[in-house]
N, C-alpha and C positions, 0 to 999 in steps of 0.2 A: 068853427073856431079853431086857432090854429095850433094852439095848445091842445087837444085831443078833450080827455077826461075832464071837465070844467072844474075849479076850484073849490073846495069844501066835498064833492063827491068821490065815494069811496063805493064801487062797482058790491051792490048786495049788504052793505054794512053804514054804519054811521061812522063819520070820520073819527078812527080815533085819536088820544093824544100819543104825542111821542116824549120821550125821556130819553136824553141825550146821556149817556153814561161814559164819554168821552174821557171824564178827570178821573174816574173809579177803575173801570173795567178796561176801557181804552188803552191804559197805561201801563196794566199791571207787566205785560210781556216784555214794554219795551225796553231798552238800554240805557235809555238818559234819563234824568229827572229833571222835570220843568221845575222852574225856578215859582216861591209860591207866589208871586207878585203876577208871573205870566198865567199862573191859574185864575185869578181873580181877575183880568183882564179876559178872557177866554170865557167864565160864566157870565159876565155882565154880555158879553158880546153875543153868547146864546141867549140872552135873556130878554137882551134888546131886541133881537133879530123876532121874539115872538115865541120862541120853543116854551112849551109849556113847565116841561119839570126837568131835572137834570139829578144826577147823581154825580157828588162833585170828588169824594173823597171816602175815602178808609181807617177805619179804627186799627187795623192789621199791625204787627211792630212791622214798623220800616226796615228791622234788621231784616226779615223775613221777606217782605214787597218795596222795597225801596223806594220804587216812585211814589208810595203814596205817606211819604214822607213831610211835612208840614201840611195834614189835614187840620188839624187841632189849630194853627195859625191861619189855616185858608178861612176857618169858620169865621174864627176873631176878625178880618177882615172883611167879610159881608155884612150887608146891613139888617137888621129882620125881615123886612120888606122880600130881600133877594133869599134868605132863608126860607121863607116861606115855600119857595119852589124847588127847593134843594132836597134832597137824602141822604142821607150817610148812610155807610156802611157798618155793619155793627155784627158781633159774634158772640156775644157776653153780655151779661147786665154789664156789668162794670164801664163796656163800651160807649153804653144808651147814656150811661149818668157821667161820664166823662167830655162825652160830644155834648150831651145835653146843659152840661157847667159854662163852654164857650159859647152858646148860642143856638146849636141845632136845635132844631124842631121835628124834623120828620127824620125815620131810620129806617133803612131796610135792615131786617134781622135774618142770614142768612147761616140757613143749612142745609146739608143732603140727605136728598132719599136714603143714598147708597152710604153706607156705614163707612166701607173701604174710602170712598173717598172724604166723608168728614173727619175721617183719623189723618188723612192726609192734609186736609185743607185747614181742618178747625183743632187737630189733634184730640178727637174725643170722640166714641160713639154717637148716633142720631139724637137717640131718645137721650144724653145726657144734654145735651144740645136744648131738646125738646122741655126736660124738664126745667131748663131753668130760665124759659121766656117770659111767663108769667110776672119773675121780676123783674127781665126787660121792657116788659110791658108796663108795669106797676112807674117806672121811671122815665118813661116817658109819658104818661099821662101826669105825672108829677110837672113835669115842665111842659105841660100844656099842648104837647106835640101829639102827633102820629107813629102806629109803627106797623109794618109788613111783615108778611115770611115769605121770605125767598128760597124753595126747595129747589134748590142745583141740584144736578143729575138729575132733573125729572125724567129723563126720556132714555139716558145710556148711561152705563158708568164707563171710567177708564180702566179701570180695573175688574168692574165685575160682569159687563157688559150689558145687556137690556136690564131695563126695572121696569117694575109689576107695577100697570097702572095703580093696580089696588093697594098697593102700599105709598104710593103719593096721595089716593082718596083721604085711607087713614091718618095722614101724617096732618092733612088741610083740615081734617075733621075733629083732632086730638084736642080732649076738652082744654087743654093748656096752652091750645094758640088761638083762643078763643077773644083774644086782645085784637089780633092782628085785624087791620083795617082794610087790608088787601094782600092778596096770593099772588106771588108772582112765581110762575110756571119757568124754568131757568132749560134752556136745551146746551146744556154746557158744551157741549162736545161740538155741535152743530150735526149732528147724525140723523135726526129725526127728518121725519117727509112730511108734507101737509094735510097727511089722513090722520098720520097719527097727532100732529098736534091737533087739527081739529077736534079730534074725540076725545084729547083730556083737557082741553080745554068744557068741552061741552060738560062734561063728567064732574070736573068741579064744580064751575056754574052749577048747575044742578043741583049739586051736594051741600053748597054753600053760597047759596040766593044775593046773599046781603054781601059780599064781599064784590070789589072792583078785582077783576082777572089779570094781570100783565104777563105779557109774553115776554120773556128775555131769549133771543136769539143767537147764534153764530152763523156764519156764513162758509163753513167749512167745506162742506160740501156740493156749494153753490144755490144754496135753496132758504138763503134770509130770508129775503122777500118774501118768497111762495110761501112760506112758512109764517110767518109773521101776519101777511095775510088771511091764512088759512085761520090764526086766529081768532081774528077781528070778525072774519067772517061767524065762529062759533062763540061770539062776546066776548072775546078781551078788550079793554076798555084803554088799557096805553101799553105799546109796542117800546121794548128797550131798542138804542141804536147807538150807534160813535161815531164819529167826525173821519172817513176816509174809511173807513173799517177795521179800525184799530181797535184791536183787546185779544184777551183771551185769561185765561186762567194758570197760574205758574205750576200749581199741584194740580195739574190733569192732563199728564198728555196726550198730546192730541187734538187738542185745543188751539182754535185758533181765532182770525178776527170778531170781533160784534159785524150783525150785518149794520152798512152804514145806516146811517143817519141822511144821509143824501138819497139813499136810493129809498129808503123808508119814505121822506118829504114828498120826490116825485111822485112815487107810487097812489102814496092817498092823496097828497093833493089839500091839506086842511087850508079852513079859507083862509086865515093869517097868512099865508104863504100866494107872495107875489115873484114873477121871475126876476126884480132886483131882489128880493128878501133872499131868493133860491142863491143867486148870482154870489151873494155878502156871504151866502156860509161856505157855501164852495170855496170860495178863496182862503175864508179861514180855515177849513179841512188842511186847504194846501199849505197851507202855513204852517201848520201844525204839523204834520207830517214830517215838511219840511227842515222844523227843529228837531225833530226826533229821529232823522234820520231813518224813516219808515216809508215802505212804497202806500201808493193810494189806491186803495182796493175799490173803492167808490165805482161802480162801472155808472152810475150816472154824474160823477162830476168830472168821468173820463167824456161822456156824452158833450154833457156842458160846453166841453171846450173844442168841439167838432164842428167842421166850418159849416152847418147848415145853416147859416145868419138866420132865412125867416123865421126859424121854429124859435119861438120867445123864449124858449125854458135854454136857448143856447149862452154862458156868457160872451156880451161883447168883449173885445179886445180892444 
């Protein structure tokens, strides 16, 4: 066959999902702010195309993250249907029962291992973080939803450098995120290599059976993929990615794209994924990019557009 890997197989692992974090994480670095009309054209276009989950927006003050500036009106404008497959972003009860008032359903509840950088990011030690999820949990089962913990700096900080897998065990295992419906493992930095994610990913799992794993990536040092992989391989169940390899983190420097979302799709191959399905997102990466005046980190939707016509995953022109 002349696509290589055949569709829906994932070399040692079961295909996982992907979560397109393009409107959340994608944007926080950028310069411009999409208009929120072009956001809602943007998730239905991922939604259409088949991507299973997406993370569309942020609870953050816009004073602080600017592009993610009309989340609260992106909500109002999806349907429940389209919410269904969406996450917010969230740091506070307050956030869960705010997003949850317009529509949200599902949240990611995000904090860091690393103290330095929650004071940076969230302005508040871990464990104050920690202690007060329980009510974010409490409000979104109120509104019938879902909610995760996303421990950023699982792997480096920017400030205080390695963390102790054993203090990401304890944080996954703290009877107060005991709501959380899934861990998602955050390599903020993009510094990690794929032994070590393997092993904390395996290490959670382990630790906390009932829970789905996700891997959140950067591509910093050129090892998304390998990384992201290495996951799946030790059970993460859905792999974070962005449209071009757009994102990063504004309080962490050092930080820099999400691995794509294009090079993620190649790589596993889920069976929803056809080479026009491949072809339709690559063009919106480009698109996107495009308006945001960002290069496309994508090395497969740089692939894409390489004259080897026979190979099917090339787009035609």
């Amino acid at each position: 066959m002349s696509g290589g890997v055949a569709r829906g197989d994932v070399v040692g692992a079961a295909a996982p999902q992907l979560r397109d974090v393009t409107l959340r994480d994608g944007l926080q670095l950028t310069g411009k702010v999409l208009p929120t009309e072009r956001k809602a054209q943007i998730v239905r276009a991922l939604l259409a195309a088949g991507v299973p989950q997406l993370e569309v927006g942020s609870m953050a003050r816009p004073d602080l993250v600017p592009p993610m500036a009309g989340t609260v009106e992106l909500i109002g404008m999806l349907t429940p249907e389209e919410l269904d497959r969406c996450y917010i972003w969230v740091a506070t009860p307050r956030h869960v029962e705010k997003a949850a008032a317009v529509g949200a359903r599902h949240f990611q509840y995000c904090l860091s291992v690393s103290d330095a950088h929650n004071r940076a990011n969230i302005g508040r030690d871990t464990d104050v973080s920690l202690a007060a999820m329980p009510a974010a949990v409490e409000h979104a089962r109120t509104a019938g939803g879902t909610i995760q913990l996303c421990l950023a700096t699982a792997f480096t900080c920017p400030f205080d450098g390695p963390v102790d897998p054993g203090r990401v065990l304890e944080i996954a295992c703290d009877p107060r995120a005991d709501g959380a419906a899934d861990i998602v493992l955050a390599d903020t930095l993009g510094q990690a290599v794929p032994a070590q994610v393997a092993a904390l990913v395996a290490r959670v799992r382990e630790q906390s059976p009932a829970r789905r794993i996700v891997f959140h990536g950067h591509d910093t040092w050129g090892l998304g993929v390998a990384n992201s992989l290495a996951a799946i391989g030790a059970g993460a169940a859905v792999v974070d990615g962005s449209l071009g390899g757009l994102g990063g983190c504004p309080f962490a420097p050092g930080a820099s794209g999400n691995t794509a979302s294009e090079d993620l799709l190649f790589a596993t191959r889920p069976a929803w994924l056809t080479p026009p399905v491949f072809a339709d997102l690559v063009r919106l990466g480009e698109s996107v990019v495009a308006e945001l005046g960002e290069p496309n980190r994508s090395r497969a939707a740089q692939g894409a557009r390489s004259e080897a016509a026979a190979f099917e995953w090339v787009v035609q022109r």
